[in-house]
N, C-alpha and C positions, 0 to 999 in steps of 0.2 A: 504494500500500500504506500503510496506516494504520498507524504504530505504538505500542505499547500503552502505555499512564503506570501509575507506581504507584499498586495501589490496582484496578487494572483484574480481570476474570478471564478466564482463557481457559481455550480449548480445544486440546490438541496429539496430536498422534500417539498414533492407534486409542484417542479418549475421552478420556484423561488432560485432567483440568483441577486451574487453580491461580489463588494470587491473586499477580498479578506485585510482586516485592517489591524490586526496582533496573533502572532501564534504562540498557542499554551500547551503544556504537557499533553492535551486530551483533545483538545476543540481549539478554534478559532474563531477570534470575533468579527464580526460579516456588518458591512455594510452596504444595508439594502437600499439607499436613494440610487442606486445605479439604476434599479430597470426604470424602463419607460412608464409601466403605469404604475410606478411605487402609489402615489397619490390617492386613485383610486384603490387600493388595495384596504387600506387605513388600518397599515401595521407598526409597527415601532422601527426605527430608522436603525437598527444594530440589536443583530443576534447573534447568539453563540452555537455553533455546531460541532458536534462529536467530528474526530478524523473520519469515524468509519461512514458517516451517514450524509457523505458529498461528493462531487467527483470535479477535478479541474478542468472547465472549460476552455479559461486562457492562462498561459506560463509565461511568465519573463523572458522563458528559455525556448517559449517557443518561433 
């Protein structure tokens, strides 16, 4: 399992993407005003997601 650096974006549970903004022992903290209809959504601007329950969309390295 590959896990994500800041800076990176993902994808989490049913769509939800963000640009990961700290990584921790276990998760990382996600900020979600990146999608386009954050707004309409009307969730909280930064979540935390387990390593296992994400996958990286885009890499620095890619």
């Amino acid at each position: 399992m590959k896990v994500a650096e800041i800076g990176n974006i993902i994808e989490f549970r049913d769509g939800l993407q963000g640009i990961v903004e700290k990584v921790n022992e276990n998760s990382v903290i996600v900020n979600l005003t990146f999608m386009e209809n954050f707004d309409e959504l009307e969730i909280e601007e930064k979540t935390v997601v387990n390593h296992k329950r994400y996958k990286i969309l885009y890499s620095n390295e890619d």
